[in-house]
C-alpha positions in Angstrom: 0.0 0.0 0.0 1.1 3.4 -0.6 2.1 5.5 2.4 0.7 8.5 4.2 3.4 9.3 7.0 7.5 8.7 7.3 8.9 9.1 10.1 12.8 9.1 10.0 14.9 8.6 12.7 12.9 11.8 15.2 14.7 12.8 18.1 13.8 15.1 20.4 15.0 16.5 23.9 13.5 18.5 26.7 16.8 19.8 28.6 18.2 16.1 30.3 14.7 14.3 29.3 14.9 12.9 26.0 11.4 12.3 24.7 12.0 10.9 21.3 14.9 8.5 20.3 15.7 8.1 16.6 11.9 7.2 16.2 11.0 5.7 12.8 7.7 5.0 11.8 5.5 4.0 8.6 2.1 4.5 8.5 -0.1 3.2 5.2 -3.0 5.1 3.4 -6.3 4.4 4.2 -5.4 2.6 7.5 -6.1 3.5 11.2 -2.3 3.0 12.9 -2.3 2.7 16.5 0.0 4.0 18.8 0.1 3.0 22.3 2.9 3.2 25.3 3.0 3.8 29.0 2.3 7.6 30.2 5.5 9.3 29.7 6.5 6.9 26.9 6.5 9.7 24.3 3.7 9.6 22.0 2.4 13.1 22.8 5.3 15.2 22.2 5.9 12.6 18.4 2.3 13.6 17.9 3.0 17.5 18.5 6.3 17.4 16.6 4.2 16.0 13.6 1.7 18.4 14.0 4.2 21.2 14.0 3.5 22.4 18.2 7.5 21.1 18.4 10.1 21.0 15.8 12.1 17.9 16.0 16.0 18.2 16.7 16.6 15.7 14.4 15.4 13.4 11.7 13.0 13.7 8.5 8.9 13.6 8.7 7.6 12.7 4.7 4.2 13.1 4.0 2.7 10.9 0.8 6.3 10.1 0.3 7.5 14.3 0.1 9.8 15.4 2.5 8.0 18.4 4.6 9.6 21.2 7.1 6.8 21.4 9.8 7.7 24.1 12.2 4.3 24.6 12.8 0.5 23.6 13.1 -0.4 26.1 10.0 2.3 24.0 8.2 0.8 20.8 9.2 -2.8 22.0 8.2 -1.3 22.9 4.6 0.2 18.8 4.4 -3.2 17.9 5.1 -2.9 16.6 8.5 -5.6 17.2 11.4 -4.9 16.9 15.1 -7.9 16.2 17.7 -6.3 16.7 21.1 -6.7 15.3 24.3 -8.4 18.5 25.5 -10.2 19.8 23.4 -9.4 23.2 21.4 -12.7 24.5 21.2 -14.1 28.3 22.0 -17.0 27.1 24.7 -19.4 30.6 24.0 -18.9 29.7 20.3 -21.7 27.7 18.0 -20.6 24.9 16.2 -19.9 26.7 12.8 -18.1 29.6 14.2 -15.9 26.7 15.9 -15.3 25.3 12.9 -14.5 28.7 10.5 -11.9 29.9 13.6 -8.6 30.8 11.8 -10.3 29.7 8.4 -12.8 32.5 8.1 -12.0 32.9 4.7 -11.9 37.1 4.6 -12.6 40.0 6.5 -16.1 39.9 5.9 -17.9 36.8 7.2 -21.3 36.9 6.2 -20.0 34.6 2.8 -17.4 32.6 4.9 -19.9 31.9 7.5 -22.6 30.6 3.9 -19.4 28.3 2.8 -19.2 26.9 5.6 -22.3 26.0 6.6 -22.4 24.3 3.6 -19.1 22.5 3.6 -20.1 21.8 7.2 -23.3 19.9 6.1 -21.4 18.0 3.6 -19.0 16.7 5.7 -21.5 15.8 8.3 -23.4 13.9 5.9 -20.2 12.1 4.0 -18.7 11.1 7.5 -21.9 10.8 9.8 -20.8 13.6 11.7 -24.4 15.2 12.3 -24.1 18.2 14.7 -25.9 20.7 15.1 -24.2 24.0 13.5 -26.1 26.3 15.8 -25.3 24.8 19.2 -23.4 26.6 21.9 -20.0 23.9 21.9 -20.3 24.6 25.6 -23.6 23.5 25.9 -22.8 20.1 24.2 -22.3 16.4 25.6 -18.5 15.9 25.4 -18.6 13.4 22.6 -20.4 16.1 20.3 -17.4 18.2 20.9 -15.4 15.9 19.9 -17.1 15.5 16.4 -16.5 19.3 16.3 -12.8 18.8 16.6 -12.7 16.1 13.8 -14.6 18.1 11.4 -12.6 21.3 12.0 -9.7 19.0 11.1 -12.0 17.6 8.1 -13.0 21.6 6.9 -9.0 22.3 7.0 -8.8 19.2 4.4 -6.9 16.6 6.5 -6.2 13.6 4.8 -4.3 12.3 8.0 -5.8 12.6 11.5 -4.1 12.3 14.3 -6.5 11.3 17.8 -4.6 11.6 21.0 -6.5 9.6 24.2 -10.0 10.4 22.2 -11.6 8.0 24.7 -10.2 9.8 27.6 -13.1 12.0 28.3 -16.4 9.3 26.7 -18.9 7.0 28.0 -18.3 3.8 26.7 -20.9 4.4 24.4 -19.7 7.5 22.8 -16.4 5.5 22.6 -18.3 3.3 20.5 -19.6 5.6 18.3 -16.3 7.3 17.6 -15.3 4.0 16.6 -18.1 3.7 13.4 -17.0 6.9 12.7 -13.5 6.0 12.3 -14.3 3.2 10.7 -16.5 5.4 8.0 -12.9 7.6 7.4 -10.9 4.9 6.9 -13.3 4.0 4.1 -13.5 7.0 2.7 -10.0 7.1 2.3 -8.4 9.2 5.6 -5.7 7.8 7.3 -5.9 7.7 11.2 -3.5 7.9 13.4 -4.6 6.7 17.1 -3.2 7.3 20.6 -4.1 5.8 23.6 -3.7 3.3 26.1 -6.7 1.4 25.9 -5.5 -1.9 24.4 -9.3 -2.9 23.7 -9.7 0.2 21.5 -6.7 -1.3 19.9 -7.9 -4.2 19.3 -11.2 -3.4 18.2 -10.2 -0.9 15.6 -7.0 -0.3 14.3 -5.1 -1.9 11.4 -1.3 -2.0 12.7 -0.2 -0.7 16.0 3.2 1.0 17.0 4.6 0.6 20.5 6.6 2.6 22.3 8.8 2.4 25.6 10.4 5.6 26.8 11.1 7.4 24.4 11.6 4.4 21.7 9.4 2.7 19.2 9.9 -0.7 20.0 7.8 -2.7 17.9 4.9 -2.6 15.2 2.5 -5.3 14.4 -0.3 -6.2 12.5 -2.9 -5.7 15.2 -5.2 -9.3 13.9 -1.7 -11.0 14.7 -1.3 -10.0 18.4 -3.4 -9.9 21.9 -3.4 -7.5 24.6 -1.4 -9.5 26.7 1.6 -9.5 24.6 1.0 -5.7 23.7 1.2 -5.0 27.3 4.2 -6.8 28.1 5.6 -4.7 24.9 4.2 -1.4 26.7 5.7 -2.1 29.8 8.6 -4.5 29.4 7.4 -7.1 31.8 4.0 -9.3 32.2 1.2 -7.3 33.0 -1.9 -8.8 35.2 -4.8 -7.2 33.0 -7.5 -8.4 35.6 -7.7 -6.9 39.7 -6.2 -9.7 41.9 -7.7 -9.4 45.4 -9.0 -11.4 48.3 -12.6 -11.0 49.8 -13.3 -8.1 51.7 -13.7 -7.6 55.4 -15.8 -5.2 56.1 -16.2 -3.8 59.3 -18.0 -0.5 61.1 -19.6 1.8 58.9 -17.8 4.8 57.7 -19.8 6.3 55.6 -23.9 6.6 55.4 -25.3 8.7 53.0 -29.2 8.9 53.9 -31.8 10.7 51.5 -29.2 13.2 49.9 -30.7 15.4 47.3 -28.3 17.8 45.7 -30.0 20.2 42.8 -27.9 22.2 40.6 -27.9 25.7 39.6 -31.4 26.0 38.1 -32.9 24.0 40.4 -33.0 20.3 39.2 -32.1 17.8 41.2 -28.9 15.4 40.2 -29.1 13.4 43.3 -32.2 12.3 43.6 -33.1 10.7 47.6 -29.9 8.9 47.4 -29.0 6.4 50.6 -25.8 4.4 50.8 -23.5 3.0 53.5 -19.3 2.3 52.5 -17.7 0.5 55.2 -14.2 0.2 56.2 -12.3 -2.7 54.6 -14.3 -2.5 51.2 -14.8 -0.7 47.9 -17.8 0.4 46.9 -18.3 1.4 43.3 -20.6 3.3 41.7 -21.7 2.8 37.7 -23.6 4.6 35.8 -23.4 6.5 32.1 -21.8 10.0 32.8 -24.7 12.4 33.4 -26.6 10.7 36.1 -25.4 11.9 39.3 -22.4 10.6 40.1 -20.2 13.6 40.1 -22.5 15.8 41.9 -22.4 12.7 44.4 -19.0 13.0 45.0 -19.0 16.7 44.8 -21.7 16.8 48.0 -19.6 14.2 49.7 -16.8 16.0 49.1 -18.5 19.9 50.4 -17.5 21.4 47.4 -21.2 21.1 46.1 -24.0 22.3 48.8 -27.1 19.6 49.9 -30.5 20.0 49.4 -31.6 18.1 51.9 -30.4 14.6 53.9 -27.6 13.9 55.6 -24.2 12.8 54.7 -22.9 11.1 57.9 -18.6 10.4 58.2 -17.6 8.8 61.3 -20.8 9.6 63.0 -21.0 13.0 62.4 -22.9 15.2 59.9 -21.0 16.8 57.4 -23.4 18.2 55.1 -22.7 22.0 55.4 -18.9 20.9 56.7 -16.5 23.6 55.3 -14.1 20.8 52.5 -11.0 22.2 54.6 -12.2 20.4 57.9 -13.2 17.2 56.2 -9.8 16.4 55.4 -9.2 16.8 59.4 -12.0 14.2 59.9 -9.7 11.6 57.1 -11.6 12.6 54.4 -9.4 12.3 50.9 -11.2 13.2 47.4 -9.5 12.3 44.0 -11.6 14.6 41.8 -13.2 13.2 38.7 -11.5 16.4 36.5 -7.9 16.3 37.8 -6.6 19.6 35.9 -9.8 21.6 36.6 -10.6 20.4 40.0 -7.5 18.5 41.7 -4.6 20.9 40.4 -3.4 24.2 39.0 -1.5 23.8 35.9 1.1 26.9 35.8 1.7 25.9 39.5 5.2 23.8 40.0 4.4 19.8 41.2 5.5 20.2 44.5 2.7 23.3 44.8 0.1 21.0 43.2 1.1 18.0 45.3 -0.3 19.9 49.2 -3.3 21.9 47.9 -5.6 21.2 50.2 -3.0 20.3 53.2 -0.6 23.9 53.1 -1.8 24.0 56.6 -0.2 20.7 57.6 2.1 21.6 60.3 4.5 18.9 58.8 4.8 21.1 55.9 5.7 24.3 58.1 2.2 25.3 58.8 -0.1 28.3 57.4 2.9 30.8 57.4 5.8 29.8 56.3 6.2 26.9 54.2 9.0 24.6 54.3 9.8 24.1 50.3 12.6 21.9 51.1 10.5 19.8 53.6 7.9 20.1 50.7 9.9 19.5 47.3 11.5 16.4 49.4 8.3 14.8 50.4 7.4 14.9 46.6 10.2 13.5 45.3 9.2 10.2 47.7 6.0 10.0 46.0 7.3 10.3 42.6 9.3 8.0 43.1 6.9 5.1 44.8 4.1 5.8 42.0 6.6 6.2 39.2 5.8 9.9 38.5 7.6 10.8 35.3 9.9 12.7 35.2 10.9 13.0 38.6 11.2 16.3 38.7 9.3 18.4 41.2 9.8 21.6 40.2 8.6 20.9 36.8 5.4 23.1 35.8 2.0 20.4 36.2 1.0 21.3 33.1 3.9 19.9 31.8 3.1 16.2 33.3 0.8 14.0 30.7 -2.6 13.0 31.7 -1.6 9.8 33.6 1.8 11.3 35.2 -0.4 14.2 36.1 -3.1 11.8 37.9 -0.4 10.1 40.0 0.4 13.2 41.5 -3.8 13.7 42.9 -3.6 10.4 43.9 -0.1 10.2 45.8 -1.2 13.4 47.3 -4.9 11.7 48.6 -3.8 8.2 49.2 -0.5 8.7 51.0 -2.2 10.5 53.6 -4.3 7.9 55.7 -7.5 8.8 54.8 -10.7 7.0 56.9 -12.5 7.2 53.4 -11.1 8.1 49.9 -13.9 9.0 47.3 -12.2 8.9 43.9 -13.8 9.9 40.6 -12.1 8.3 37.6 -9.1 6.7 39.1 -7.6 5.4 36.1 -9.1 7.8 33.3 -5.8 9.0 30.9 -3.8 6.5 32.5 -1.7 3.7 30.8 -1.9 -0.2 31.6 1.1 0.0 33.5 -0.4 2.3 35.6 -3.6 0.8 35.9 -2.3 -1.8 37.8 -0.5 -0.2 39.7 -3.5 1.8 40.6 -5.9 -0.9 41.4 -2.9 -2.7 43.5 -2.9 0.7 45.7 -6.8 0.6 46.5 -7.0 -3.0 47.2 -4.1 -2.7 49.8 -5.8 0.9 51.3 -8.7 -1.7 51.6 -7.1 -4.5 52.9 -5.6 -1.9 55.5 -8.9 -1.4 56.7 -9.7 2.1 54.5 -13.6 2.6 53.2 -13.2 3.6 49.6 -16.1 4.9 47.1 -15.3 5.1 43.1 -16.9 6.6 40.0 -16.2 5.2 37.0 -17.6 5.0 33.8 -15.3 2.0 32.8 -17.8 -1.1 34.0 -14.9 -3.2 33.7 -13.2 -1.5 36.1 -15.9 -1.1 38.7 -16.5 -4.8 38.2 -13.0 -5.7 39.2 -12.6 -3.0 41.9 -15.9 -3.5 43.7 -16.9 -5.0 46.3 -20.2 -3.9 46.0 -22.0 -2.1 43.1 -24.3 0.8 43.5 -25.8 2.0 40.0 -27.2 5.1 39.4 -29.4 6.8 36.6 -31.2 9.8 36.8 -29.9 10.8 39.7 -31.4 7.8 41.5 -29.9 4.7 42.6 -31.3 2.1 40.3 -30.1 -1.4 41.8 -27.2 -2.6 44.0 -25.3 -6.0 43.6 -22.2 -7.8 45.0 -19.6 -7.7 42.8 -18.9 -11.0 42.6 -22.8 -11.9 41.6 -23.1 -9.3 39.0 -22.8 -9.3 35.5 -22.2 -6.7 32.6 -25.9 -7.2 30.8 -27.4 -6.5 34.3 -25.9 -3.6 35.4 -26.3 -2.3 31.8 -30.2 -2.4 32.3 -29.9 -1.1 35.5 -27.9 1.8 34.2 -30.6 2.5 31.0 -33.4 2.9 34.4 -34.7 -0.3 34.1 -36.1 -1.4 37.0 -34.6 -3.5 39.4 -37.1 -6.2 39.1 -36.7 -6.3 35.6 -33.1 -6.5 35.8 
């Protein structure tokens, strides 16, 4: 087959951290290409030199077989290669179509850019099943919408290649699904995908060849019918991988946790947590499933004080917290991993070690509310970094610099490594790589084992199955059924998690 994308021997360095290493890479026309790798392995900053956000130190990048100078995105755009990033680009006030047109207006006067494009735009939607509405507020718009308006503002710039980085990162696993047919639809039409993640399923369910990479180096590439998970995992992470939760039955003991008749009604009124009542005990894990939408967040968001109750109670060790100020609940072992770790559980231009004691600068172990110890704090970071393989090890490196997963191991060193009585934790693994995953899920089974009550969110049913000890599922706000882990199965709690009743179920 005729080729898309060359890479050539790509290196790259970040002062003493050398991302790339002589990469070389091939990727055929009409294919989707996977490329997966631990967080940290690289596959970002090869994406964002071939997208022209970084110039590469070295090597040659050939597109359709013609060497090309790409110094930056507008030169990427003109070689006919789209990026949809891991956070989305988009301008949240904007309507779809002004999305779209932004930096391709097409003249100073828009009234007959704006006509163009609406027509182009209902072209492409109708080609690529890309249906959207043109007049919609992006901010207004479920997150896997958005991310059709990030592929067809690559598809209105003419990319023949596109480039997804972690596109499941932030979807349902339906909306995953659906990105997938519409993948599936470009490759046919003749668009060449290039795919980044660490989700070997998505892997195996949809790409053509795959490309793995180990820090900093491509290590292998394979036909992706002619391989299995395990052995890409092992390729990943250069040792065997357990791709299942290993872990003894719970003992749980006294409650820690009783959540009776909790309402919790957002801004206009409507109620997301609808009469909710729960109990998490120490020594066990209870998750909570559900489609994104239907409660859970503002769940943890009430549990956690940073979201104000309606009416019930929300009991921790006896006591009502309800209208608790969040500072104090971390005095009464309260630890929250946030479901949105960049908006909610850090502050990007702040250095790691400032990210890694928000919520605890009053700790007297840290010097207390006046002066800080930096030493004491940059020190205690560099422990944690180094016992939940944070990379780079560096914590005086800006957060936003981290990736995704790096950037959650920070949250979670933070929450877990101080003792909690209960941990809530939104999302534990979401942007994280297998590697890490495990690692993960080793960490909550021993805080449980160790006697620690533990409630998760997570819109990965696989992973609630194999964390749980018992499953709560929610829809509508309402909690729809409950079952012990080890009784339930995946058809069940999906009916449970469309609202059917638990009888029916």
């Amino acid at each position: 087959m005729a080729t898309a994308l060359e890479l050539k021997q790509i290196d790259k360095r970040f002062g003493p951290v050398h991302a790339n290493k002589a990469i070389d890479l091939t990727v055929e026309k009409g294919t989707i290409h996977g490329i997966i790798g631990e967080n940290g392995a690289g596959k970002s900053t090869l994406m964002s030199i071939i997208y022209g956000f970084y110039e590469a130190d070295s090597g040659e990048i050939l597109v359709n077989g013609k060497e090309m100078a790409i110094r930056s995105s507008q030169d990427a755009i003109s070689a006919g290669i789209g990026m949809v990033h891991q956070h989305f680009m988009l301008v949240d006030p904007f309507t779809v179509l002004e999305n779209v047109m932004l930096g391709a207006e097409g003249g100073a006067i828009l009234a007959g850019g704006m006509a163009h494009a609406r027509s182009e735009l209902a072209t492409l939607e109708q080609n690529y099943h890309l249906e959207v509405n043109p007049d919609a507020i992006v901010g207004e718009l479920p997150v896997g919408n958005q991310q059709r308006v990030e592929i067809l503002k690559a598809l209105y710039r003419g990319a023949d290649i596109l480039i997804l980085d972690e596109p499941t990162g932030v979807l349902t696993p339906s909306e995953a699904d659906q990105l997938f047919e519409i993948l599936k639809v470009l490759r046919e039409q003749g668009k060449t995908i290039l795919l980044i993640t660490h989700k070997l399923r998505e892997i195996m369910a949809v790409t053509d060849r795959v490309s793995v990479m180990r820090r900093g180096e491509m290590v292998a590439t394979v036909e992706t019918a002619k391989t299995n998970a395990t052995e890409l995992a092992e390729l990943m992470v250069g040792r065997r991988v357990l791709l299942r939760v290993d872990k003894a039955e719970a003992k749980p003991g006294d409650v820690i946790l009783e959540v009776k008749n909790l309402t919790v009604k957002d801004e206009k009124g409507v109620a997301r947590v609808d009469n909710v009542s729960f109990t998490v005990r120490a020594g066990e894990i209870v998750g909570v499933a559900g489609v994104a939408g239907n409660g859970q967040s503002e769940l943890l968001e009430a549990i956690a004080g940073i979201r104000p109750v309606a009416s019930g109670q929300i009991i921790l060790r006896g006591k009502n917290i309800a209208e608790a100020d969040p500072a104090h609940l971390r005095n009464l072992g309260l630890a929250h991993v946030p479901e949105d770790r960049m908006r909610m559980g850090l502050v990007k231009p702040f250095a790691a070690y400032e990210s890694s004691i928000l919520g605890y600068q009053k700790d007297p172990k840290l010097g207390g509310s006046l002066l800080l110890n930096y030493r004491r704090i940059i020190s205690d970071l560099a422990g944690k970094m180094e016992r939940f393989d944070v990379r780079p090890r560096d914590p005086k490196l800006k957060t936003a610099n981290f990736s995704g997963g790096n950037a959650q191991k920070i949250v979670l060193a933070r929450e877990m490594e101080r003792d909690p009585s209960l941990l809530i934790i939104g999302q534990p693994t979401r942007g994280v790589d297998i590697g890490a995953i495990e690692f993960i899920h080793r960490r909550l089974i021993a805080m449980r084992d160790a006697g620690k009550a533990i409630l998760v969110v997570s819109v990965e049913l696989e992973e609630i199955m194999g964390l749980s000890d018992r499953i709560l599922v929610m829809c509508g706000g309402q909690i729809t059924g409950e079952r012990l882990a080890r009784n339930a199965t995946e058809n069940e709690l999906g009916l449970l998690m469309a609202g059917v009743s638990e009888q029916a179920a």
